[in-house]
C-alpha positions as CSV (number, residue, x, y, z in Angstrom):
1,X,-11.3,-13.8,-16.9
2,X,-8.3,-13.0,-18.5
3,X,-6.8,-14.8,-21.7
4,X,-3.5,-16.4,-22.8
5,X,-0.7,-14.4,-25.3
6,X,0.1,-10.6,-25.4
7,X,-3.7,-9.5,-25.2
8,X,-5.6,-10.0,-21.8
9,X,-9.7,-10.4,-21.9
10,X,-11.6,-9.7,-19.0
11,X,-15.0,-10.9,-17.8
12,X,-17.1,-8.5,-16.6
13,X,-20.3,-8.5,-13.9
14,X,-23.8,-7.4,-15.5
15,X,-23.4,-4.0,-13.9
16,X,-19.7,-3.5,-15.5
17,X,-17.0,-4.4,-12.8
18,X,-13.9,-6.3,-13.7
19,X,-10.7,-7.1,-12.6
20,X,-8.7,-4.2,-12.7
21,X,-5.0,-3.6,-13.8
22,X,-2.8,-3.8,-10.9
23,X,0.0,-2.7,-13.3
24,X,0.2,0.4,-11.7
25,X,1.5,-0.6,-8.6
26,X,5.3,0.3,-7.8
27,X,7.9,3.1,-8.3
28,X,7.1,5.8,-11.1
29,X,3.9,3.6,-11.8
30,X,5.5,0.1,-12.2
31,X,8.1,-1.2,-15.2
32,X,10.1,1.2,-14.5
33,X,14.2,-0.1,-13.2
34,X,15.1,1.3,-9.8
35,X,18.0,3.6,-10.4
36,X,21.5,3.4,-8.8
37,X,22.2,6.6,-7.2
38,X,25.8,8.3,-7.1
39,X,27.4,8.6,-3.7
40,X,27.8,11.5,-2.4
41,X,28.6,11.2,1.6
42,X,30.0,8.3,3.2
43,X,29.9,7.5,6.2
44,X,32.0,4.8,8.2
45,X,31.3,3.1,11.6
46,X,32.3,4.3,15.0
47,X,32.3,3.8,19.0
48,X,28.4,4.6,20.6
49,X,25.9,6.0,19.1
50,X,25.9,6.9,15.1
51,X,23.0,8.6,15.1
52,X,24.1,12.1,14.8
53,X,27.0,11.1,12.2
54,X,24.3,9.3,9.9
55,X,22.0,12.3,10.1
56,X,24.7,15.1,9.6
57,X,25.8,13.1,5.9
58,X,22.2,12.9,5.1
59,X,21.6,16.7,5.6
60,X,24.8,17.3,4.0
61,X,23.5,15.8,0.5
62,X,20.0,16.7,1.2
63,X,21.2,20.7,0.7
64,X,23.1,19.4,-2.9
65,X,21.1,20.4,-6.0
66,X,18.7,18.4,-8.0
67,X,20.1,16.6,-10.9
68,X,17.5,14.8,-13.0
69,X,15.8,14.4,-10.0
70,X,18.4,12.9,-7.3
71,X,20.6,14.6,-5.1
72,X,22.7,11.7,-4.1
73,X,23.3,8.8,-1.9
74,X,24.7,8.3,1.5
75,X,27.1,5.5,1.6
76,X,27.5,3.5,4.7
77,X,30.7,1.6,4.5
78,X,30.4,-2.1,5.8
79,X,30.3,-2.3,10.2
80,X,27.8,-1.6,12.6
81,X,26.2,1.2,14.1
82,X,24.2,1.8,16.5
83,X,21.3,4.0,16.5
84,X,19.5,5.6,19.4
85,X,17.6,8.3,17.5
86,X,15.6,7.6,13.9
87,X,17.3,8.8,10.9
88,X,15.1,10.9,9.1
89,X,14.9,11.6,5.1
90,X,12.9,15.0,4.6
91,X,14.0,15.9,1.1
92,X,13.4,14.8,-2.2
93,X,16.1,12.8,-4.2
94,X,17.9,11.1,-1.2
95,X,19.0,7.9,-0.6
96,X,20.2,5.5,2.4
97,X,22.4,3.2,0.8
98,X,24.2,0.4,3.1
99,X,26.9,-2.0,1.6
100,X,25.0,-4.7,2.2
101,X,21.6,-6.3,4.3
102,X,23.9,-9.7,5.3
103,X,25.7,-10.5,8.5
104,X,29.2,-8.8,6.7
105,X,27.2,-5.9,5.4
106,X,26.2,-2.5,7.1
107,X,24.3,-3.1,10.4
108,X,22.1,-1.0,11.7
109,X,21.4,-2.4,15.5
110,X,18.7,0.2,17.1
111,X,19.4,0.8,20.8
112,X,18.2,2.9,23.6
113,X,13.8,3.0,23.8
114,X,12.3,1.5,20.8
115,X,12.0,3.9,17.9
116,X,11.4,4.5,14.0
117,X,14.8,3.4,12.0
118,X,14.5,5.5,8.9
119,X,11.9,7.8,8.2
120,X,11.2,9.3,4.7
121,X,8.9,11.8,5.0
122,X,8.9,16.0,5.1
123,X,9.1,18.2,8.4
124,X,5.6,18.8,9.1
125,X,4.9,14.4,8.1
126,X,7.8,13.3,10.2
127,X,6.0,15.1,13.7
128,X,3.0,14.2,12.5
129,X,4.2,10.6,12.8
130,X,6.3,10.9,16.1
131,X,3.1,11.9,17.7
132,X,0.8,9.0,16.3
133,X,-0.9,11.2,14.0
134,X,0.4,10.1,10.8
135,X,-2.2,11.0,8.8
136,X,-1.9,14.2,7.5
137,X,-4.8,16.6,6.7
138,X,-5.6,18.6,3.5
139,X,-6.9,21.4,4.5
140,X,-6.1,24.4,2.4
141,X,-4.6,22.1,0.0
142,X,-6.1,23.8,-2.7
143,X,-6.4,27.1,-1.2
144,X,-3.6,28.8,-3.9
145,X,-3.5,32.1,-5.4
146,X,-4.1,31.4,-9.3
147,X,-6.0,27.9,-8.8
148,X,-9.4,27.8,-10.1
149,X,-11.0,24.7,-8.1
150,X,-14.4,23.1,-9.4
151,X,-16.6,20.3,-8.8
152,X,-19.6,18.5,-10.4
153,X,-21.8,15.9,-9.9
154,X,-21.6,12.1,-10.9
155,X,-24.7,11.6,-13.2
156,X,-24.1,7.8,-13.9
157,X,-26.3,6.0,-11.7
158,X,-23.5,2.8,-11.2
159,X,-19.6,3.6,-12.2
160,X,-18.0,0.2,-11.7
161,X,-14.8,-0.8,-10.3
162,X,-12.1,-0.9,-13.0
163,X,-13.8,1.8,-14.6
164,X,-11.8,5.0,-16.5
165,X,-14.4,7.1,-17.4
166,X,-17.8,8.3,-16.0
167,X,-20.2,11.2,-16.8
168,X,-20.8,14.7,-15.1
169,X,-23.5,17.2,-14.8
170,X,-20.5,19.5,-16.2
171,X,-17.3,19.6,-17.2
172,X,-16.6,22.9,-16.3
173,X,-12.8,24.2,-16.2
174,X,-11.6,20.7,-16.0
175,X,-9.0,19.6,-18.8
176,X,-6.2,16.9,-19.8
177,X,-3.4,16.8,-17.5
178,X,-5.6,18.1,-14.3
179,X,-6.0,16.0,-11.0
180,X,-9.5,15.0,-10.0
181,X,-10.5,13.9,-7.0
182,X,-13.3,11.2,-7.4
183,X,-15.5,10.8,-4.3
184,X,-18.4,9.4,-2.8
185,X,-19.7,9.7,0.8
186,X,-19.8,6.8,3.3
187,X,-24.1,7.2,3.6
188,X,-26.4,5.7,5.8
189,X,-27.8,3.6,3.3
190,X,-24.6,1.9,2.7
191,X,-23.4,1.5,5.8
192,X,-26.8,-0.5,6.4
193,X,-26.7,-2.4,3.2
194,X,-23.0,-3.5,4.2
195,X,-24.3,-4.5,7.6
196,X,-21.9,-2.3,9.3
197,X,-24.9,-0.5,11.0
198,X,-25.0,-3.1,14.2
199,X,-21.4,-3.8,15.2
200,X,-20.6,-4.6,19.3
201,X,-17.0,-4.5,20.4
202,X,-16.3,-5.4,23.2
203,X,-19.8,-4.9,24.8
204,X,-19.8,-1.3,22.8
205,X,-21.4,-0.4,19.3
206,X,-18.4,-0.4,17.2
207,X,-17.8,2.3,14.6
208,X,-16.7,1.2,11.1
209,X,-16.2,3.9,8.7
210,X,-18.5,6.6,10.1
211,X,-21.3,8.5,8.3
212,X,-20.5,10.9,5.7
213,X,-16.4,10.0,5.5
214,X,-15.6,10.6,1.9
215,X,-14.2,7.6,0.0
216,X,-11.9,9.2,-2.4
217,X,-9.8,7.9,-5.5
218,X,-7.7,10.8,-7.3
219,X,-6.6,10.4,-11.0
220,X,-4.7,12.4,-13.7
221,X,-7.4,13.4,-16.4
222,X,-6.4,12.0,-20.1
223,X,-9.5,13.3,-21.8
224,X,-12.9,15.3,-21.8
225,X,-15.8,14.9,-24.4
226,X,-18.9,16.8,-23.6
227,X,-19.9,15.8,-20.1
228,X,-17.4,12.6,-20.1
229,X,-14.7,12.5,-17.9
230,X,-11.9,10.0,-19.0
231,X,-8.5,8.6,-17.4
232,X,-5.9,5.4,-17.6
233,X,-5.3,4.0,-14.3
234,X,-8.9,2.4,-13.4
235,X,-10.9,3.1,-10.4
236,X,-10.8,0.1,-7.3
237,X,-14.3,0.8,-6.0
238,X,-17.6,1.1,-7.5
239,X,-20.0,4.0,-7.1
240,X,-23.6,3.1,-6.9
241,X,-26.0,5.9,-6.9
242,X,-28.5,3.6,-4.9
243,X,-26.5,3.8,-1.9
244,X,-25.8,7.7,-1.9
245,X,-29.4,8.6,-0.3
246,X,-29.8,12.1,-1.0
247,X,-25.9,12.8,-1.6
248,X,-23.9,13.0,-4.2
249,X,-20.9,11.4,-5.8
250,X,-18.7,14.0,-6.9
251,X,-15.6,15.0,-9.1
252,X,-13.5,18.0,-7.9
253,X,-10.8,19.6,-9.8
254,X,-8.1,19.6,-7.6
255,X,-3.8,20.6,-7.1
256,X,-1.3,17.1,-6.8
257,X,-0.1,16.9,-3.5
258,X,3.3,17.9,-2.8
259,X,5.4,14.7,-1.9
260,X,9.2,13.7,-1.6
261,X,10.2,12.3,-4.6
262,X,12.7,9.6,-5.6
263,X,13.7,8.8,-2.3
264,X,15.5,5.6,-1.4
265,X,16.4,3.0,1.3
266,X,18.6,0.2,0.5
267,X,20.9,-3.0,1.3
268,X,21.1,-2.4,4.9
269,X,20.7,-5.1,8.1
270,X,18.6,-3.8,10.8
271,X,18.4,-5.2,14.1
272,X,17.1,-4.8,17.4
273,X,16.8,-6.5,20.7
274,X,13.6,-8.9,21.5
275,X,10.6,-7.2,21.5
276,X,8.7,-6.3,24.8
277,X,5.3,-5.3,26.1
278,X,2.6,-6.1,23.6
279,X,1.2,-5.0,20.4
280,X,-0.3,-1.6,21.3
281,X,3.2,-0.5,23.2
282,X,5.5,1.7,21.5
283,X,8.2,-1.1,19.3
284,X,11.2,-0.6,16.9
285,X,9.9,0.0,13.7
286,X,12.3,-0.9,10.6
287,X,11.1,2.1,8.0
288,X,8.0,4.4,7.9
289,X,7.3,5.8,4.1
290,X,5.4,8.9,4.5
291,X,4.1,11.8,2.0
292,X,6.7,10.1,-0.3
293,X,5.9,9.1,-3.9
294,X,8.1,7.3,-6.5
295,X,10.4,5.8,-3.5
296,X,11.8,2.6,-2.7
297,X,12.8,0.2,0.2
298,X,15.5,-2.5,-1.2
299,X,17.5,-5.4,0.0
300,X,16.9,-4.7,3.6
301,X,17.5,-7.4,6.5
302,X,15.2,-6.3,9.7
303,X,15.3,-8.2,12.4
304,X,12.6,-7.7,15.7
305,X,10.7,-4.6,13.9
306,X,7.1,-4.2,14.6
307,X,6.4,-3.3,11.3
308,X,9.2,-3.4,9.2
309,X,8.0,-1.4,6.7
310,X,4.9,0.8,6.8
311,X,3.7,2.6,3.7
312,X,1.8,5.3,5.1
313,X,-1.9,7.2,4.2
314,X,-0.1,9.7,1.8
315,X,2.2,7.4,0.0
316,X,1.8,6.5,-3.5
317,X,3.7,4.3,-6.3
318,X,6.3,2.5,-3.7
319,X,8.4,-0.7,-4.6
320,X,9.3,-2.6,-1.9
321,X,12.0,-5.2,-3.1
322,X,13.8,-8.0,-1.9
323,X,13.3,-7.5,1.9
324,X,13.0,-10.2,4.5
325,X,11.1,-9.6,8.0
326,X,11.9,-11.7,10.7
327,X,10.8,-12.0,15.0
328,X,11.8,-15.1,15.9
329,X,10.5,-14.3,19.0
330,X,7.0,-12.4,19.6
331,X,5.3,-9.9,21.9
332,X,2.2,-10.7,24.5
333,X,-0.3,-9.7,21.6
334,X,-3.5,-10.1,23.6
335,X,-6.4,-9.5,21.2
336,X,-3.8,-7.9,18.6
337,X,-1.8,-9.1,16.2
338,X,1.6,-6.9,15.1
339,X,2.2,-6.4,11.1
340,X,5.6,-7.3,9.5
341,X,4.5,-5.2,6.1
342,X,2.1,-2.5,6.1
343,X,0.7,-1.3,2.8
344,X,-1.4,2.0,4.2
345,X,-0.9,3.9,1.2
346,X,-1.6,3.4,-2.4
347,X,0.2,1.9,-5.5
348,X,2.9,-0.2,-3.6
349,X,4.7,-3.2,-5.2
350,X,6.4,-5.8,-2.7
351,X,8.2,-7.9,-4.8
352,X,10.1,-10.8,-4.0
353,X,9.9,-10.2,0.2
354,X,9.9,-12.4,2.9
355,X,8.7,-12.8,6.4
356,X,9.3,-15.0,9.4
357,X,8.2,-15.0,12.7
358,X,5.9,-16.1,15.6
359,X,1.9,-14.4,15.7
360,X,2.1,-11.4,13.0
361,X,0.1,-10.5,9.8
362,X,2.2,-10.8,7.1
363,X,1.1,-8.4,5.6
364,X,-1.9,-6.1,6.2
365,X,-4.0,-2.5,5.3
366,X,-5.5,0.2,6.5
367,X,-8.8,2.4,6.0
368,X,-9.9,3.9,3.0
369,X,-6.6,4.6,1.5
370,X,-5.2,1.4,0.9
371,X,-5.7,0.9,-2.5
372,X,-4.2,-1.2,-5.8
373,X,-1.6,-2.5,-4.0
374,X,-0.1,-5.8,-5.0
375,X,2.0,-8.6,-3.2
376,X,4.2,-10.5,-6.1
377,X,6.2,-13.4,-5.8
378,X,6.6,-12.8,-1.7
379,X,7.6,-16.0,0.7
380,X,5.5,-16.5,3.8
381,X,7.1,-18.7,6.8
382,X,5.2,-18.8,10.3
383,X,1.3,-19.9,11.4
384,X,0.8,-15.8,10.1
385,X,-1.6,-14.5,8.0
386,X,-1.8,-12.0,5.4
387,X,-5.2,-10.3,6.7
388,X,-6.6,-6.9,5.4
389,X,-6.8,-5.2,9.0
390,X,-9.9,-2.5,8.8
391,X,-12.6,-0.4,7.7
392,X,-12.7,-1.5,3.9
393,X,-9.4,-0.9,1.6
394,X,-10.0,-1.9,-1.8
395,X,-7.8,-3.7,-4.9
396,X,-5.3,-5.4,-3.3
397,X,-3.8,-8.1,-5.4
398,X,-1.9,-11.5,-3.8
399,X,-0.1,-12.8,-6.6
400,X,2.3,-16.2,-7.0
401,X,2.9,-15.9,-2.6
402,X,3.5,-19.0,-0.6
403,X,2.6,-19.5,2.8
404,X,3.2,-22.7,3.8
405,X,1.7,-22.5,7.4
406,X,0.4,-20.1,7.1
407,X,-3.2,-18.5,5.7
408,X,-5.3,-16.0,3.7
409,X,-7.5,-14.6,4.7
410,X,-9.7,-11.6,3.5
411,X,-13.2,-11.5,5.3
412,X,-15.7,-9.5,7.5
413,X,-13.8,-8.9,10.8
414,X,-16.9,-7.7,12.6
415,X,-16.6,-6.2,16.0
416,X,-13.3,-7.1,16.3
417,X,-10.9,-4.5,17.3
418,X,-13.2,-0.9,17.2
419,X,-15.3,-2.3,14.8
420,X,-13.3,-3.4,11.8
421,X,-15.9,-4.7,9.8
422,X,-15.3,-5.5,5.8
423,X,-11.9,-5.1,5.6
424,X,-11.4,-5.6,1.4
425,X,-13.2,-5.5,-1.5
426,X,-12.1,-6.0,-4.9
427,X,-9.1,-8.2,-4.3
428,X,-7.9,-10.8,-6.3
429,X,-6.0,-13.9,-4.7
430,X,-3.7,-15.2,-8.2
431,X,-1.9,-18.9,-8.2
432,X,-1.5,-18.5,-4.3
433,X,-0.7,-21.2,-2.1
434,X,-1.4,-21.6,1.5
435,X,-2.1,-23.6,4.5
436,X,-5.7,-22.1,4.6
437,X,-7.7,-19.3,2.3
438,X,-10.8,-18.1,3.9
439,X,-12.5,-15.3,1.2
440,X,-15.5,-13.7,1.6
441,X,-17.3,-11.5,0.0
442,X,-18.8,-8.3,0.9
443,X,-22.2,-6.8,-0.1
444,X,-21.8,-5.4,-3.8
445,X,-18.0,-6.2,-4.1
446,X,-16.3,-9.2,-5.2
447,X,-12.9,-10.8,-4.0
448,X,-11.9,-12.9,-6.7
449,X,-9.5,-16.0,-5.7
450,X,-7.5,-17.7,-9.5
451,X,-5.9,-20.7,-9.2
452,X,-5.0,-20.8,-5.8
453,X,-4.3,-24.3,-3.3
454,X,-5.1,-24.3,0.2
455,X,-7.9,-25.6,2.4
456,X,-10.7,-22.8,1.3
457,X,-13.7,-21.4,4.3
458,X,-16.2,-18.9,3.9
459,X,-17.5,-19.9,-0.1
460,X,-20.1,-17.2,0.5
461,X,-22.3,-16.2,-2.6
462,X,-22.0,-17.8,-6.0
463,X,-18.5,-19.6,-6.5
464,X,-18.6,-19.0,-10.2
465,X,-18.6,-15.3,-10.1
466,X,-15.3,-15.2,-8.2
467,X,-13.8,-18.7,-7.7
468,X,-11.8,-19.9,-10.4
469,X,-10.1,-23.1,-11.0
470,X,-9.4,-24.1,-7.5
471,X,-6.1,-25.8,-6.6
472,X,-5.3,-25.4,-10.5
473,X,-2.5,-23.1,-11.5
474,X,-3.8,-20.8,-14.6
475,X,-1.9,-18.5,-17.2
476,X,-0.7,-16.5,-17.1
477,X,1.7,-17.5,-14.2
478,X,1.3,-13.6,-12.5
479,X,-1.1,-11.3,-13.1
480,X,0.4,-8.4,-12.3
481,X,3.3,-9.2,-15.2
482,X,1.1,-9.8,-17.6
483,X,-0.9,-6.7,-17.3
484,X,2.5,-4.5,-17.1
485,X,3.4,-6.7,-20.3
486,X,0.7,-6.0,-21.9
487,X,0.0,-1.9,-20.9
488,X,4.2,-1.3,-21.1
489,X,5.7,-4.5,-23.4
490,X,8.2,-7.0,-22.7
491,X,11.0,-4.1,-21.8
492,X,8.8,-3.0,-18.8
493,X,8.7,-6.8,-17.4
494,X,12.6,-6.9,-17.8
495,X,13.2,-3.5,-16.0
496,X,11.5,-4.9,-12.9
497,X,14.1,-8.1,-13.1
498,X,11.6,-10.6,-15.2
C-alpha cells in the first residue's frame, strides 16, 4: 500500500482507486507554520459582562489595513471574562489571541443562555448560523459581469477516487489556474445499489441523500491537453458512469468562493456551566468556523461545549491544534449523541487534540461536504466514539489516535436518526488504537484500516482489499507525515512541529 523511505507506492483496485494524499489537510494546504500575529488591541478583564469590550477591540483592528494578509491580533491579557453574547470575527486577517488556555491564563466563562463563543465567519454566514441555517447557498455565485461560466460532460466511464485527471466531451474556455467544480448527481440507480432506497426511521421511510443532490468536489486546474482535464489535490470519491442512469457527471468552470482568510483563534480557556436539556436543545458551543479558509483554532481549553469546535459546510484548509474538549458531566441524550469536534467542512487538520467526557462522539462529519479531513496524533478518554455522523462524507483519515475506552467506528448507520445511512467512504484508519474498531464497507467504496489494535466487528467483504496487518504497527509511523514529506520535504514536516 504504501512503501518505506522518501518515495510512497500505492496499491491500487482493478478499476484505479487508491489511497489518496491526505497531505492537503490543514492551514494554506498543510506544511505550512501557523504564524504569530502582531497585537494590535488589548484588552484586560473587568466587573460583568465583557462581551461588548471584546467585540469593540475586535472591530477596532478588523477596520486596520491588510498587511501581507493580517490585520492584527486582539490580545487578552491574563483574568476572566465573562461573556453573555458570542464574539464574532467577520473580517479577514483577525485573530483572538488569549494569554494562555490554563487555569492562570485568559478565561473565557460563557454566562447568561447558552450561546456560540467565537464565531469566525462574514455578516451574511454569521445569521445564517444564529438561525440554524448554516449552510449557505450559491446561488448567483457565478452570476458576475465579465465571467464566462462553462460546463462539459465527464466521458470516462469510471474516474476513481484519488484520481487528478479525467476526460471531457470539451474543454471549452477552461484553462490553468481556473476552479472547476467536479460533480455528479445522487441517481436512483445509486441510491438502490447503496441500499439506501428502503430506510425506516422510526416507523417512517427515512431519507438519505435525496435524488438528484449533486455530490461536488471543486479543484484548481493545473493543466489541459486536448479533452484532458488535470489537477494536484486528488479526488475523495469515485465517479461511476454505471450509476448515473441517464445523467451526467459534469465539470463546470466556475469563480472561488469568497471566504475570510487567515483568521485565528488561540490560547484561550473557555468555560461554561454544566450542560442542560438534551442533545437537540440549544448548548454553549466553544467556536464555529464558517465561510473561513486558511484559519486556525490553537491551544484552546473548553470546558462543557457542545461542540467545541465545529468546522462548518463552507470551510476549507483548517488546522485545529493542541486543543482539549472536556464534559465531565453529560446531557440526557436520548437517541442522540453530542459531538466534541466537528469536521463539516473540508481540508481540516486536528493535530495533537484531546477530548474527555461522558456519551459524545469524539469526533464526527456531516453530509456531502466533509471531505479529506484528517485526525493526527489526537488522544481519546471516555466510552466515546469517533463515528462519521450522516449521509456519506468521504476521505477522512484517523491517523496514530488512541482511545483507550473508547471505539471506531465507521459503518452503515441505517435508519438511525432521519435516515443516516452510509456515513463514510474512502477512509483510512492508520496505526490506531482503540477499545473497539467496527469498519465496514460500503457498496463500491473502500474504508481501509493499517495497522490498527482493538477488538475489530463488521469484517464485511474481502479483508485483504482493505485490512492490513492487524494489531501490527507499520511504516511509516503517520501517513499523513509521510505524504506531506514526501509532496513538500522534510522542511514542511518541521513547520507543522515534527
Amino acid at each position: 500500500m504504501v512503501g518505506s523511505g522518501p518515495e510512497l507506492h500505492y496499491a491500487t483496485t482493478s478499476k484505479g482507486d487508491r489511497i489518496c494524499d491526505f497531505s492537503y489537510a490543514g492551514y494554506r494546504g498543510g506544511g505550512v507554520a501557523l504564524p504569530d500575529v502582531p497585537e494590535k488591541a488589548k484588552v484586560t478583564p473587568m466587573a460583568g459582562d465583557c462581551s461588548d469590550k471584546i467585540q469593540a477591540a475586535i472591530d477596532a483592528v478588523s477596520g486596520m489595513p491588510l498587511i501581507n494578509g493580517f490585520r492584527g491580533a486582539v490580545v487578552m491579557a491574563p483574568g476572566s471574562y465573562q461573556c453573555k453574547k458570542s464574539l464574532n470575527i467577520r473580517t479577514s486577517g483577525v485573530i483572538l489571541r488569549g494569554s494562555g488556555s490554563d487555569k492562570d491564563g485568559t478565561i473565557i466563562q460563557l454566562t447568561d443562555s447558552p450561546h456560540t463563543c467565537v464565531v469566525v465567519a462574514s455578516g451574511n454566514m454569521t445569521e445564517l448560523i444564529k438561525s440554524g441555517r448554516a449552510h449557505k447557498e450559491k446561488k448567483g455565485r457565478d452570476k458576475i459581469s465579465g465571467f464566462s461560466p462553462f460546463t462539459t460532460e465527464i466521458i470516462d466511464d469510471y474516474v476513481p477516487s484519488g484520481a487528478t485527471s479525467l476526460s471531457v466531451r470539451e474543454t471549452g474556455t477552461i484553462k490553468p489556474g481556473n476552479i472547476i467544480r467536479i460533480s455528479r448527481p445522487a441517481t436512483a440507480e445509486w441510491i438502490h445499489f447503496m441500499g439506501m432506497d428502503n430506510l425506516v426511521s422510526d416507523g417512517k421511510p427515512g431519507l438519505w441523500l435525496k435524488e438528484g443532490k449533486l455530490l461536488s468536489q471543486e479543484r484548481e486546474v493545473s493543466s489541459v491537453s486536448d479533452k484532458k482535464i488535470t489537477w494536484e489535490m486528488p479526488l475523495v470519491d469515485c465517479i461511476d458512469s454505471l450509476m448515473l442512469g441517464t445523467n451526467n457527471a459534469t465539470v463546470q468552470k466556475v469563480l472561488p468562493d469568497k471566504k475570510l482568510m487567515n483568521c485565528g483563534v488561540e490560547r484561550l480557556r473557555i468555560t461554561a456551566d454544566k450542560p442542560k436539556g438534551n442533545w437537540s436543545d440549544t448548548q454553549n458551543i466553544g467556536v464555529i468556523l464558517g465561510d473561513c479558509a486558511d484559519t486556525w483554532v490553537r491551544d484552546l481549553s473548553i470546558l462543557n461545549q457542545f461542540p467545541s469546535i465545529i468546522t462548518s459546510e463552507e470551510s476549507c484548509r483548517i488546522t485545529i491544534d493542541s486543543c482539549k474538549a472536556e464534559h465531565p458531566a453529560s446531557i440526557s441524550t436520548g437517541a442522540g449523541a453530542p459531538t466534541d469536534y466537528r469536521l463539516a467542512g473540508q481540508q481540516a487538520l486536528m493535530n495533537k487534540c484531546s477530548a474527555k467526557g461522558v456519551r459524545s462522539f469524539f469526533v464526527s462529519t456531516a453530509d456531502s461536504q466533509s471531505m479529506l479531513n484528517v485526525v493526527l496524533n489526537c488522544v481519546f478518554n471516555g466510552n466515546n466514539s469517533i463515528q462519521p455522523h450522516m449521509r456519506w462524507s468521504t476521505g477522512l483519515l484517523l491517523d496514530g489516535c488512541m482511545l483507550k475506552d473508547g471505539e471506531i467506528i465507521l459503518r452503515n448507520r441505517g435508519g438511525g436518526g432521519s435516515g443516516h445511512g452510509w456515513t463514510m467512504g474512502w477512509a483510512v484508519v492508520w496505526n490506531c488504537t482503540a477499545k473497539g474498531i467496527t469498519i465496514e464497507q460500503p457498496p463500491g467504496a473502500i474504508n481501509w484500516c493499517v495497522g490498527s489494535s482493538g477488538n475489530y466487528e463488521a469484517v464485511g467483504k474481502n479483508s485483504q482489499d482493505w485490512l492490513v496487518s492487524k494489531g501490527s504497527p507499520v511504516k511509516p509511523e503517520s501517513l499523513y507525515l509521510a505524504q506531506l514529506r514526501a509532496r513538500l520535504g522534510a522542511q514542511a514536516v518541521q513547520a507543522i512541529g515534527y
